[in-house]
C-alpha positions as CSV (number, residue, x, y, z in Angstrom):
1,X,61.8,159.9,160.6
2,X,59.3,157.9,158.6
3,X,57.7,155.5,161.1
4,X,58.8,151.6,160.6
5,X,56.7,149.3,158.2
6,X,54.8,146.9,160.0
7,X,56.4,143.6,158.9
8,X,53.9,141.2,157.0
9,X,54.2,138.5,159.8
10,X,53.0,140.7,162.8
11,X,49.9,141.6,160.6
12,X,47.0,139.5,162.2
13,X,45.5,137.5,159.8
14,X,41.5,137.8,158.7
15,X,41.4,134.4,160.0
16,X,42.9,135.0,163.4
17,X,41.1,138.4,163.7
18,X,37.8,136.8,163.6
19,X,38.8,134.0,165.8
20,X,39.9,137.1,168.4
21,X,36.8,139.2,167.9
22,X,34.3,135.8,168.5
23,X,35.9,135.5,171.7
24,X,35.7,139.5,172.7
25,X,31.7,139.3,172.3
26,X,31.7,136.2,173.8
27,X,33.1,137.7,177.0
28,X,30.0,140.2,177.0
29,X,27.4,138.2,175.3
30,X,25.3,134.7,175.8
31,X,26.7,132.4,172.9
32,X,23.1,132.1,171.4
33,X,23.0,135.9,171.1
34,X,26.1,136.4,168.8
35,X,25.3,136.0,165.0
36,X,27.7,135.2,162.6
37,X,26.9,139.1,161.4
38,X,28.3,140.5,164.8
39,X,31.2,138.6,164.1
40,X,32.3,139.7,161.0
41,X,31.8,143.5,161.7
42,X,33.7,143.3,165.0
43,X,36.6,141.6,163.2
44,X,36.4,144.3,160.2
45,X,35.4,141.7,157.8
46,X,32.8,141.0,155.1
47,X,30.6,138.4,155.8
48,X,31.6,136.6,152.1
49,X,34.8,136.8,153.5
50,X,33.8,135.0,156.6
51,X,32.1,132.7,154.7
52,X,35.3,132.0,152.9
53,X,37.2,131.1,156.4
54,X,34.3,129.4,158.1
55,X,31.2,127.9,157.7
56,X,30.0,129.1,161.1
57,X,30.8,130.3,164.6
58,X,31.3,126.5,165.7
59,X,34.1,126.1,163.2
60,X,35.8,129.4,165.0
61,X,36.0,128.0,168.2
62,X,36.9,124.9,166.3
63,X,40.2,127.4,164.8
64,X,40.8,128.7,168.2
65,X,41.6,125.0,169.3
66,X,44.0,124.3,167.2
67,X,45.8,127.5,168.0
68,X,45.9,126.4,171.6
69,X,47.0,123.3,170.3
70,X,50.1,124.8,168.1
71,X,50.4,127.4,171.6
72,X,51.1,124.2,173.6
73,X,53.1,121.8,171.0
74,X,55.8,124.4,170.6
75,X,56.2,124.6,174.0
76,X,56.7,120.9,174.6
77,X,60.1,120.2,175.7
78,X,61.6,116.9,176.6
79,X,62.0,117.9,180.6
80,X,59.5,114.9,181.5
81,X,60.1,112.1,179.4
82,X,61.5,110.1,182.5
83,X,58.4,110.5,184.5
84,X,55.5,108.1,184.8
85,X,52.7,109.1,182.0
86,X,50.0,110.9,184.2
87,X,52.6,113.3,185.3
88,X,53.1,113.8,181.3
89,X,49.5,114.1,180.8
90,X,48.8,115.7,183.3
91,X,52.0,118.6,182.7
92,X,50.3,118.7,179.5
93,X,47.3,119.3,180.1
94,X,48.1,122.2,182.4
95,X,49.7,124.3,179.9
96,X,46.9,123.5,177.5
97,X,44.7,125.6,180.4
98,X,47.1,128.2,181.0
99,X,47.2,128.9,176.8
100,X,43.4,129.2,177.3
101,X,43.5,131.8,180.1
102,X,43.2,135.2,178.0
103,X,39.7,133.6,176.6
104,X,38.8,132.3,180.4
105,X,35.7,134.9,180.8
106,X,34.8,134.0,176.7
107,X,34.7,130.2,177.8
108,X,32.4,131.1,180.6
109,X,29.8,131.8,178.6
110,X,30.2,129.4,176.0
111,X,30.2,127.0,178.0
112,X,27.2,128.1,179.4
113,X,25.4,128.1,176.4
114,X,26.5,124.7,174.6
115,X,25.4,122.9,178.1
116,X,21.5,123.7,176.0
117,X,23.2,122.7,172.9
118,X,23.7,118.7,173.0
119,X,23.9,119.2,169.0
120,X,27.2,121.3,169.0
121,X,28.5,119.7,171.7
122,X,28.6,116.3,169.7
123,X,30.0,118.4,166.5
124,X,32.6,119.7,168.9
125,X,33.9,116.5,170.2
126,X,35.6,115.2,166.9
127,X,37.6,118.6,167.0
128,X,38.2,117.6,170.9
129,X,39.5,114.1,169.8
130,X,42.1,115.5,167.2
131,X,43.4,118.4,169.6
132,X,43.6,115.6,172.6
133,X,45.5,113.2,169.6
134,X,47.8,115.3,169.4
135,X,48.3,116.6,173.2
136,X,48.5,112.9,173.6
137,X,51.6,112.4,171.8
138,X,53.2,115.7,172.9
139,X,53.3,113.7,176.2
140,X,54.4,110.5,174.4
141,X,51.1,108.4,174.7
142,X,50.5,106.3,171.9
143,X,46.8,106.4,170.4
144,X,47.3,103.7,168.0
145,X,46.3,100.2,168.7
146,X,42.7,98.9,170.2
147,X,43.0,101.2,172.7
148,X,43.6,104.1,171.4
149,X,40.3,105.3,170.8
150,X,39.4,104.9,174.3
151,X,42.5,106.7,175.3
152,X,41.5,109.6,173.0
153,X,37.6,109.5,174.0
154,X,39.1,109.1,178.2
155,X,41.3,112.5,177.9
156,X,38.7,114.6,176.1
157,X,36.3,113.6,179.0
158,X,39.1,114.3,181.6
159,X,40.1,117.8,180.2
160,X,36.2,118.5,179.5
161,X,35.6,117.7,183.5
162,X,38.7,119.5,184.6
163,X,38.1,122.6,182.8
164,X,34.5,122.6,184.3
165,X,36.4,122.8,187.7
166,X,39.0,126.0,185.9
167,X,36.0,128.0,184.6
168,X,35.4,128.8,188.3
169,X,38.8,128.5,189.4
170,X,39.9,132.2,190.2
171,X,42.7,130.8,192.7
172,X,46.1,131.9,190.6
173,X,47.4,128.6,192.3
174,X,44.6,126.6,190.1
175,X,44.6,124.5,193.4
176,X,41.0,123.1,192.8
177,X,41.7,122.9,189.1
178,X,44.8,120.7,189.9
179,X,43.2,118.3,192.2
180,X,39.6,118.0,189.5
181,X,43.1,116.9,186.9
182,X,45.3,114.4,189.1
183,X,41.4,112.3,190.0
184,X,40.3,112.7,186.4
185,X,43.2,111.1,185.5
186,X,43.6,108.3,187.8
187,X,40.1,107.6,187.3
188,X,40.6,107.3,183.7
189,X,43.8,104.9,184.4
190,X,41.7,102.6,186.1
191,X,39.0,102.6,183.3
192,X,42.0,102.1,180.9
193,X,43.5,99.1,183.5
194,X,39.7,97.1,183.0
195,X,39.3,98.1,179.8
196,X,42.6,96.1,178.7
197,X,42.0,93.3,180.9
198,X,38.2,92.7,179.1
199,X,40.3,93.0,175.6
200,X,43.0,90.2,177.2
201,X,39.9,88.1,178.7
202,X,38.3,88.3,175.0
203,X,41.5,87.8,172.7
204,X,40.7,83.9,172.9
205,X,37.1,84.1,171.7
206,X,37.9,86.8,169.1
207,X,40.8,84.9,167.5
208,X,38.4,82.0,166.9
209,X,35.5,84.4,165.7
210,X,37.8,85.6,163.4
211,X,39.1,82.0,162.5
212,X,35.6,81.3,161.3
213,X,34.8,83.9,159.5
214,X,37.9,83.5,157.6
215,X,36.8,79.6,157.0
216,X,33.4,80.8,155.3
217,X,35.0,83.5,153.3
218,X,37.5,80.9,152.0
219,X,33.9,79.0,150.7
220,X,32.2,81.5,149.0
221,X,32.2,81.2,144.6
222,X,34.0,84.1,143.5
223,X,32.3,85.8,141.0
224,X,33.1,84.5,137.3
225,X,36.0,87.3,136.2
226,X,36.9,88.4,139.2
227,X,40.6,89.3,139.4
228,X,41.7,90.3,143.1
229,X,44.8,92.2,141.9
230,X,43.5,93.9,139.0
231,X,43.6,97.1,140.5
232,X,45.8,96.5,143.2
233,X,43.3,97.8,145.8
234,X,42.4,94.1,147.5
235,X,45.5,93.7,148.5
236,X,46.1,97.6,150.2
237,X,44.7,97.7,153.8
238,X,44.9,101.3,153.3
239,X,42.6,101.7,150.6
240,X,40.0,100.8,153.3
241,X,40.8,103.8,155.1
């Protein structure tokens, strides 16, 4: 009997392959000693067609974040929508660990290594902020509105301080890891509490900052010509975007 045709959708990607074979020398290796050359020829690849996936070894790890973050958004289910939002965050953020438990020993040692790295660590944090965006609203927290950058910028730092605790967590209960999680969070409530307070205290003086910059706008001599709706965009707050 001829044996079965491997169907197109179980066929790893190039893309996924190099994303698995980054983390396999990462288990074995210190991140500054893995070149963008060992990664291709562990993942069977040419390094044009690396090139064409990924502009670097960064931008993998980058990849292998947004996989954890599809891994966890499919499992999202409604079960908590009734309870209070740190137990949504934090149920969250929990499965987002246990999704990056087969590349626990990997992690190790890259964290290791970006710790001497403040460089990548910074490039690394806008791909932090759109993965914790969008964990964020898989537990219904809205990140719109002057807080909402805070809110993003608070859980990156509470899952980057957690998962310092999980690294060296070998307890399959996560104990230590839950109780580093349930702080983190209530810390970063209270942050959230003052920082919302400041912005009430404020409001007053901001409106009438606002109200006079709006006066000496009003003053200025447009220039001769000038046609605000000419092109439409004056008048499109998105077109500042």
């Amino acid at each position: 009997m001829p044996a079965r045709a491997t169907p197109k959708s179980e066929t790893p990607s190039k893309r996924d392959a190099i994303i698995d074979a980054l983390m396999r020398l990462a288990s074995d290796r210190p991140w500054s000693d893995i070149e963008v050359t060992d990664i291709a020829q562990e993942a069977g690849v040419s390094l044009a067609e690396f090139r064409d996936l990924f502009p670097s070894k960064g931008a993998v790890l980058g990849a292998l974040s947004r996989r954890v973050d599809k891994q966890v958004l499919e499992g999202t289910t409604e079960d908590l929508a009734n309870e209070p939002a740190r137990e949504r965050v934090f149920d969250v953020m929990m499965r987002r660990l246990d999704a990056l438990e087969p590349y626990k020993a990997a992690l190790r040692r890259i964290s290791d290594g970006l710790r001497q790295d403040p460089l990548s660590m910074l490039a690394l944090n806008q791909s932090a902020l759109n993965s914790m965006r969008f964990m964020l609203a898989a537990a219904g927290i809205s990140t719109e509105g002057p807080l909402g950058g805070l809110k993003l910028q608070g859980a990156v730092i509470v899952f980057a301080n957690t998962l310092e605790t999980w690294l060296d967590d070998d307890d399959p209960t996560l104990a230590a890891t839950m109780a580093r999680l349930d702080r983190e969070l209530r810390r970063g409530e209270r942050v959230l509490e003052r920082a919302d307070d400041l912005r009430r205290l404020t409001l007053p003086f901001r409106a009438v900052g606002q109200a006079l910059l709006d006066s000496r706008r009003r003053t200025r001599r447009r220039p001769r010509g000038y046609d605000r709706d000419a092109d439409g965009e004056a008048n499109d707050p998105a077109a500042a975007i």
